[in-house]
N, C-alpha and C positions, 0 to 999 in steps of 0.2 A: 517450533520452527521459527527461527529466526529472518528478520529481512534482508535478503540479497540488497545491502545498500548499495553494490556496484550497479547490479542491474535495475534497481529502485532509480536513482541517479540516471542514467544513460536512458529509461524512461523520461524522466522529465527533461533532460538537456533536446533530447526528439523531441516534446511537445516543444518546448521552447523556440528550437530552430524552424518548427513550421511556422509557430505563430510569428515569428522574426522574417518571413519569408508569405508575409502577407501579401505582397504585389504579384507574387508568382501562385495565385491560387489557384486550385484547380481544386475538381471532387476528389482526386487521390492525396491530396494534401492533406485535404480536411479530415479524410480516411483514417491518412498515418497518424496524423495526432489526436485524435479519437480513441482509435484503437492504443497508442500507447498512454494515455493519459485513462483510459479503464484499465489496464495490467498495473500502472501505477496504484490505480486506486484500488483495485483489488489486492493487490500486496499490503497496503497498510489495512484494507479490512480484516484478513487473516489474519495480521497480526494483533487488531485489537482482538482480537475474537480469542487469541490464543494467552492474552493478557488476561481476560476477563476468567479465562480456564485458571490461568494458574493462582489470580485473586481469590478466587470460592474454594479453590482445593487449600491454598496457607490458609483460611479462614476454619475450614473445616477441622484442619488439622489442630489448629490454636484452639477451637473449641473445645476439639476432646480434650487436647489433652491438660486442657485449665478446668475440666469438669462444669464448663455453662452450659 
């Protein structure tokens, strides 16, 4: 699975726009950018996770088939 950079992006530009919109704080402020700034980081955790998949599997494959 690769990462949605649009919606990766559009994540972060919302964190950003709340924390630029610090004078207007509220608890729903602090909410939305919370909450988008975990889906951001959830999206780059998958992906390393799906990085670290596809590491061990070429490794495995290079293994065999060089007989180490």
């Amino acid at each position: 699975m690769a990462i949605d950079e649009a919606r990766l992006e559009t994540l972060l530009l919302q964190v950003q726009s709340q924390g630029d919109a610090v004078g207007d704080v509220t608890d729903a402020g602090y909410r939305e950018a919370f909450i988008a700034a975990k889906e951001a980081l959830e999206m780059l955790i998958d992906e390393r996770e799906n990085w670290r998949q596809m590491v061990a599997r070429a490794t495995e494959e290079f293994q065999g088939d060089e007989g180490i």
